[in-house]
C-alpha positions as CSV (number, residue, x, y, z in Angstrom):
1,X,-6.1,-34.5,-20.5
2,X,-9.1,-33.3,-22.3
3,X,-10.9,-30.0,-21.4
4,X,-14.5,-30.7,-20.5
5,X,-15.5,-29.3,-17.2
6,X,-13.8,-27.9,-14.4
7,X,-11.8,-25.3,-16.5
8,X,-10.7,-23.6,-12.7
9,X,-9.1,-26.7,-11.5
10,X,-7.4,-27.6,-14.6
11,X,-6.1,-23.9,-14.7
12,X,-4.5,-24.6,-11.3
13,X,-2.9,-27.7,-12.2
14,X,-1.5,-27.0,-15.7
15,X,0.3,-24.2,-15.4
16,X,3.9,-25.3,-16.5
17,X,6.5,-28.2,-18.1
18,X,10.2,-29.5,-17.4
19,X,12.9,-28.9,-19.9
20,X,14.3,-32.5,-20.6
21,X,16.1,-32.0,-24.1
22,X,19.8,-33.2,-24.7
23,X,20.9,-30.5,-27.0
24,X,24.8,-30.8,-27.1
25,X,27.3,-29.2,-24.9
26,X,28.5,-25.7,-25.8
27,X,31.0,-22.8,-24.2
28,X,29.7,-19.0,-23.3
29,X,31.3,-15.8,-24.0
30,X,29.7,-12.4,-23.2
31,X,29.8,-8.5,-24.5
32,X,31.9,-6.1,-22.4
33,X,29.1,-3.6,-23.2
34,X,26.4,-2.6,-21.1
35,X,24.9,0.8,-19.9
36,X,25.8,1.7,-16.3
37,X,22.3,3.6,-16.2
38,X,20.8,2.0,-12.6
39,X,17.3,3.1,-14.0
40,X,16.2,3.6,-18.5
41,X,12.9,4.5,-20.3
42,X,12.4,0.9,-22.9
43,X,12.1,1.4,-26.3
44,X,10.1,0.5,-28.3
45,X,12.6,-2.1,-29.8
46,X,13.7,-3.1,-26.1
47,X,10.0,-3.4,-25.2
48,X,9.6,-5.9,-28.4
49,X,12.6,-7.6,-27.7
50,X,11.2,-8.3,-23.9
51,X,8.3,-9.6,-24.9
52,X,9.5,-11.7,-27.8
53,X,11.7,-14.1,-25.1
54,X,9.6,-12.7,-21.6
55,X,6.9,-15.8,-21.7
56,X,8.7,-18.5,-22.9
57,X,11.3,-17.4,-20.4
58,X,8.6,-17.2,-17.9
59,X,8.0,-20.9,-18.5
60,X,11.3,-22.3,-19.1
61,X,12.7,-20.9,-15.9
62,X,9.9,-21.2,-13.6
63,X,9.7,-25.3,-14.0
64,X,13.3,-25.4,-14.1
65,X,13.9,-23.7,-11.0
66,X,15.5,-20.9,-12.6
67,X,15.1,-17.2,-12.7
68,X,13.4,-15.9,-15.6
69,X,14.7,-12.2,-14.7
70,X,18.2,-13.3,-15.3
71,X,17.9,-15.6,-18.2
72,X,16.0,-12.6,-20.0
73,X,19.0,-10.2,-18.9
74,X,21.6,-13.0,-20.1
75,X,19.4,-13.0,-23.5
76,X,20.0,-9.0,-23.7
77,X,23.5,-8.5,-23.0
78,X,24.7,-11.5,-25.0
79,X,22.5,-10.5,-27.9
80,X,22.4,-6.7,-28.0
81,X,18.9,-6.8,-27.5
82,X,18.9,-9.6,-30.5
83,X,20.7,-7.2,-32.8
84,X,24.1,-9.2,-32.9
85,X,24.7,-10.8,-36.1
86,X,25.0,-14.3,-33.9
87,X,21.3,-13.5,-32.6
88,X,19.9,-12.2,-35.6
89,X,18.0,-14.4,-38.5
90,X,19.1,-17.2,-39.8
91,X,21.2,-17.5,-36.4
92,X,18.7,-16.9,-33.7
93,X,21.8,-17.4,-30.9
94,X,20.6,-15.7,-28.1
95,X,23.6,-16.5,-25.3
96,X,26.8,-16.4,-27.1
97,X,26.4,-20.6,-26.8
98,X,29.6,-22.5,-29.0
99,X,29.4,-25.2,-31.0
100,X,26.5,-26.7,-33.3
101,X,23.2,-27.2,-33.4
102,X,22.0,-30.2,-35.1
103,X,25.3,-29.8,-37.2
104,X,24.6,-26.0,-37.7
105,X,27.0,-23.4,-36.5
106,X,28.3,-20.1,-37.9
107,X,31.5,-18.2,-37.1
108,X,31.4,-15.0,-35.3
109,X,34.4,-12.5,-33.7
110,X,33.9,-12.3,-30.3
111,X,35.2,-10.4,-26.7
112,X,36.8,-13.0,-24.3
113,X,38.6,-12.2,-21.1
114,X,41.8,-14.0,-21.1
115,X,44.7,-13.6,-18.6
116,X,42.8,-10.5,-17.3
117,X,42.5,-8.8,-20.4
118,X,39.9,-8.4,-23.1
119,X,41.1,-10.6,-26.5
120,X,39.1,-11.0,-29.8
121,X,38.8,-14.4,-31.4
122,X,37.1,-16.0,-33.9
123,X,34.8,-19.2,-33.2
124,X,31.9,-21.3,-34.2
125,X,28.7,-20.7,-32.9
126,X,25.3,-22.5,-32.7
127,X,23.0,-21.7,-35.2
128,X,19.2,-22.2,-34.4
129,X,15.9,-22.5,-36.2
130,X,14.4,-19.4,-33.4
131,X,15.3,-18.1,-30.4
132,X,12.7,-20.8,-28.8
133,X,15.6,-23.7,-29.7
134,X,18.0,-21.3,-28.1
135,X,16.3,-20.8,-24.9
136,X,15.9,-24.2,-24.3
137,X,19.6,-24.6,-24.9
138,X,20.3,-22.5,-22.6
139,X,18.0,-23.8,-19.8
140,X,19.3,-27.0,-20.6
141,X,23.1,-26.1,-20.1
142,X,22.0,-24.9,-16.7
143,X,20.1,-27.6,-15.6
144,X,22.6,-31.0,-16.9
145,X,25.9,-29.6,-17.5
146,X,28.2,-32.2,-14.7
147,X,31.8,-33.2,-14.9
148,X,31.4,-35.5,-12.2
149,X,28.1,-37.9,-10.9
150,X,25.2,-35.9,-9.5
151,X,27.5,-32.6,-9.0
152,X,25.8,-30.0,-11.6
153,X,28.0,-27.4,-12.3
154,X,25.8,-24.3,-12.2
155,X,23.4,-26.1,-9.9
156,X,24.5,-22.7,-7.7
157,X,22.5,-20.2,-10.2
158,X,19.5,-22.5,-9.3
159,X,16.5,-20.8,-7.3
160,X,16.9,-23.6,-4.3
161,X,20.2,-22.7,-3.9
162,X,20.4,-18.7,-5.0
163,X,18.1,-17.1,-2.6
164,X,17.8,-13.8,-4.6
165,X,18.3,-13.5,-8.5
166,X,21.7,-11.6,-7.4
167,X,23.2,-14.6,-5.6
168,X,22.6,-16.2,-8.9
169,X,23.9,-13.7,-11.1
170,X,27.0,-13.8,-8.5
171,X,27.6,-17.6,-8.7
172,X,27.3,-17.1,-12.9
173,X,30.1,-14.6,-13.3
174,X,33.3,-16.3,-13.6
175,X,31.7,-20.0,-14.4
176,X,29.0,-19.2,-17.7
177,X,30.8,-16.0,-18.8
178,X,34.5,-14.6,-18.4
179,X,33.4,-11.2,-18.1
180,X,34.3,-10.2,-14.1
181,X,31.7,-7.7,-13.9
182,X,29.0,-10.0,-15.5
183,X,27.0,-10.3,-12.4
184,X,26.3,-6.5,-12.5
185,X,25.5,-5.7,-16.0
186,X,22.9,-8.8,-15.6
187,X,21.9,-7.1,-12.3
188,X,21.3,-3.5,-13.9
189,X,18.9,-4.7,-16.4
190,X,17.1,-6.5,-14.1
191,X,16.7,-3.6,-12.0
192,X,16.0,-1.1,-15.2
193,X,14.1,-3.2,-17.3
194,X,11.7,-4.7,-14.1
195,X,12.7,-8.1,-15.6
196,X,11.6,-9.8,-11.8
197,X,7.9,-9.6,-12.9
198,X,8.6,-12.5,-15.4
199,X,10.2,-14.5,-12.0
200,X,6.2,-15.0,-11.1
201,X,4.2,-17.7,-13.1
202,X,1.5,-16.4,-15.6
203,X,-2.4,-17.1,-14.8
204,X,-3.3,-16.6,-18.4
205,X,-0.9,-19.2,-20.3
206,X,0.1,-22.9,-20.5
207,X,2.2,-24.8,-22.1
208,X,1.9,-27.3,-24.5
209,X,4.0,-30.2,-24.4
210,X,5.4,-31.9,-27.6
211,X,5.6,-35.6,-27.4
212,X,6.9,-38.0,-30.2
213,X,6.6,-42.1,-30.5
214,X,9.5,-43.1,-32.2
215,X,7.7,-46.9,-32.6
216,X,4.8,-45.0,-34.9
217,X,6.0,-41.5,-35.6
218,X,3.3,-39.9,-34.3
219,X,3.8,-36.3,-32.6
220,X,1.2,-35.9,-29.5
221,X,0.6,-32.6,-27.7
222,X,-1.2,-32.0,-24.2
223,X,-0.5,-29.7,-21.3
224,X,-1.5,-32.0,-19.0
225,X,1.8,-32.7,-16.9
226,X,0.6,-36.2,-15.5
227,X,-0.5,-37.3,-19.6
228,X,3.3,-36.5,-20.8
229,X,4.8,-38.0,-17.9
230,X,2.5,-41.5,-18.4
231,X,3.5,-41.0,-21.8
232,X,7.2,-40.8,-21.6
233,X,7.0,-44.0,-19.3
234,X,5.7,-45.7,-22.0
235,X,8.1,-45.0,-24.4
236,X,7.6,-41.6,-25.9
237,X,10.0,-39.2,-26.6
238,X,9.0,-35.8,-24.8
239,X,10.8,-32.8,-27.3
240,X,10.4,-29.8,-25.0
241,X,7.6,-27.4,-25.7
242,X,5.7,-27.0,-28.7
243,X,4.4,-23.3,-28.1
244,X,1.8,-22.3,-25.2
245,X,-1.2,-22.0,-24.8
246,X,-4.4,-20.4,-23.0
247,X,-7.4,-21.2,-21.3
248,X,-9.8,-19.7,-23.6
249,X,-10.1,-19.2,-27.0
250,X,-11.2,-21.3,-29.8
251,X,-11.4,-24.8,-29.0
252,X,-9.1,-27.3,-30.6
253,X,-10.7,-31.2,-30.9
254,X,-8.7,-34.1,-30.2
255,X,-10.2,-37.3,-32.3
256,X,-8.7,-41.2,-32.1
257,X,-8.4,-43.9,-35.0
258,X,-8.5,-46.6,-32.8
259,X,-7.0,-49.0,-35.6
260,X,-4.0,-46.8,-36.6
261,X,-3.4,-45.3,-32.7
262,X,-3.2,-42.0,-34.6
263,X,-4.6,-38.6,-33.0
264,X,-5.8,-35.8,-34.7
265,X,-6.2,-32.0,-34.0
266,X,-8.7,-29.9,-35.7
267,X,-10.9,-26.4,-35.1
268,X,-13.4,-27.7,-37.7
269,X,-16.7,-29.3,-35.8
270,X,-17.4,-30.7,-39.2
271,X,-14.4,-32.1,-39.3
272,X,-14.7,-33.9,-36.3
273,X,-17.9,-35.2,-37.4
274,X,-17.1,-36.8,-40.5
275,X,-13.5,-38.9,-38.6
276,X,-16.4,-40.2,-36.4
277,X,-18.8,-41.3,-39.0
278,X,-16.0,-43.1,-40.5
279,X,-14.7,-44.5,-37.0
280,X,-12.9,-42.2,-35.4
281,X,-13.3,-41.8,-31.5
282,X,-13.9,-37.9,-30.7
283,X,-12.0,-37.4,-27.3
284,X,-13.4,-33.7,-26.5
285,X,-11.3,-30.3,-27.0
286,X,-7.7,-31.1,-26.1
287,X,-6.7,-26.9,-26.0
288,X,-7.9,-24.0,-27.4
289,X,-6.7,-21.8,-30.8
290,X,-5.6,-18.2,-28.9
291,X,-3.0,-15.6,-29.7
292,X,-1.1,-14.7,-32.7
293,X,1.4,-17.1,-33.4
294,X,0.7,-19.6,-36.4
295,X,0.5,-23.1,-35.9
296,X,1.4,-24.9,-39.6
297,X,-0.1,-28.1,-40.4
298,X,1.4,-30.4,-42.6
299,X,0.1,-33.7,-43.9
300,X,2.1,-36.9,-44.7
301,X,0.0,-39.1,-47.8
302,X,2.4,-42.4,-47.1
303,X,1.7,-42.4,-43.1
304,X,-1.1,-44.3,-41.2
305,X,0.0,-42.9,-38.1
306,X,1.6,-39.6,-37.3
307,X,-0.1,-38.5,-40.3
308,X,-0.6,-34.8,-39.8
309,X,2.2,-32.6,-37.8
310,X,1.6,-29.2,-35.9
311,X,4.7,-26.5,-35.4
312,X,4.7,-22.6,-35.6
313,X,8.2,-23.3,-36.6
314,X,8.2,-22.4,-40.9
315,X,11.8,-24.3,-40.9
316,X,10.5,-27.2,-39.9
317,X,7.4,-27.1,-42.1
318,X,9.4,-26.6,-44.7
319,X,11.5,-29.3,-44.4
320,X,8.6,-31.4,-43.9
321,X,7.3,-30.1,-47.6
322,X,11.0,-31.0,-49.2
323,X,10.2,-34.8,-47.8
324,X,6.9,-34.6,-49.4
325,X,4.7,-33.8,-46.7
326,X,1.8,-31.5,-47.7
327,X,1.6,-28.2,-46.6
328,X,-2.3,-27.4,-45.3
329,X,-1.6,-23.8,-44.1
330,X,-2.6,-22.7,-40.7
331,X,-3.8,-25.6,-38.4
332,X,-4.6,-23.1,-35.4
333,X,-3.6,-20.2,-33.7
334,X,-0.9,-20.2,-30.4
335,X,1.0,-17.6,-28.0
């Protein structure tokens, strides 16, 4: 959907996306330690570490019908407030998941509760490019893990069926971590931390969906929930979200080659300009540059489609650059 009028109608329809990523199947463990404090002054640290996961949480959990409270408690007590080696860089493992990620994993001691005592053993863990992979692996696990047709097996931590983020913390204990009290050290920093304001959808960000064609190797991005859906009907991968968005900012154009199917994003008016003198169809602003968060652009010489790539993530650039992409700095800016 392209942003040309209307700006308060399209603000109520596109607020958020669905998490539809197969990212592997992993096991939980979780910290015995947690403060028993029912109410804490945040530091500055705990603050940063909030608001570091607190929107894409937001996001994740609201379409997901999830609660973003407890997903953002789960996030602190696995991780130490992301100061456990697992969570810290180059691991970025935010819940304790096991296994790999895209054949990465690293091996970490960790607190299980076996045979009603607390054990220490070593195992591999995921390993992620940021803490973005790992909350969408986390959502994810939540919302497809089944050992049987149609039965999901934390379908119980869902909001439809978990009333209260409590009822969801209760069904969790016992079934995504071993720790018996889990349910209240997830419940205290709730309750401490005011994590239940991140339960309610934002007015000021969107998502932006990533979208991939696997027939051209083009990458496509909109936050317009009824494109990506039309899109994955016809074909297209969708790969989760690609950062988010406002309503406001700098617009980003979106122009068409109509004889390579390829779409490309650009700031630059004058950019814009020159695609359509030499045939390019310009399709309007597509979003808008806003926030802090650098959006790389990378730009591959052998492609006729898919040519240019967008990603805040530096990983991926960079493994972009070692296939001989070229790296053309900062695209725009997102949240």
């Amino acid at each position: 959907m392209i942003i040309e009028k209307g700006r308060d109608d399209v603000k109520k329809r596109l607020m958020l996306t669905t998490v539809a990523i197969g990212l592997g199947i992993g096991m939980y463990a979780t910290s015995p330690i947690i403060s028993e404090a029912a109410s804490v002054a945040t530091t500055p640290a705990q603050q940063q570490f909030i608001e570091s996961v607190g929107e894409d949480a937001r996001v994740l959990a609201g379409d997901n019908d999830l609660y973003a409270s407890v997903m953002i408690a789960q996030a602190i007590l696995e991780s130490n407030w992301g100061q456990s080696k697992l969570a810290s860089p180059p691991n970025h493992n935010l819940f304790g998941i096991k296994g790999d990620y895209n054949g990465a994993s690293v091996m970490i001691e960790t607190s299980e509760f076996v045979n009603n005592k607390w054990i220490k053993v070593n195992a591999a863990f995921k390993k992620y490019p940021s803490y973005n992979e790992s909350l969408l692996d986390n959502v994810h696990k939540l919302k497809t893990r089944s050992f049987s047709p149609g039965v999901y097996y934390y379908a119980g931590a869902w909001k439809s069926n978990a009333p209260t983020y409590q009822d969801a913390t209760a069904f969790l204990t016992g079934k995504y971590a071993t720790d018996p009290q889990y349910n209240q050290k997830l419940n205290r920093l709730i309750e401490s931390y005011d994590l239940t304001q991140y339960d309610q959808p934002s007015a000021d960000s969107v998502a932006l969906y990533r979208l991939y064609n696997p027939n051209s190797g083009e990458h496509f991005y909109t936050y317009d929930t009824n494109e990506k859906q039309h899109l994955v009907t016809v074909g297209w991968r969708y790969e989760g979200i690609a950062w988010h968005t406002s309503l406001t900012g700098d617009p980003v154009y979106r122009v068409y080659n109509p004889n390579s199917g390829d779409h490309h994003y650009t700031t630059q008016q004058q950019e814009v300009n020159h695609l359509v003198s030499v045939g390019w169809r310009a399709e309007g602003i597509s979003f808008y540059s806003t926030g802090a968060k650098e959006i790389l652009r990378v730009y591959n010489p052998n492609a006729k489609t898919g040519t240019h790539h967008y990603t805040f993530n530096a990983g991926e650039k960079q493994a972009l650059v070692n296939q001989g992409w070229h790296d053309e700095g900062v695209g725009f800016y997102g949240e």
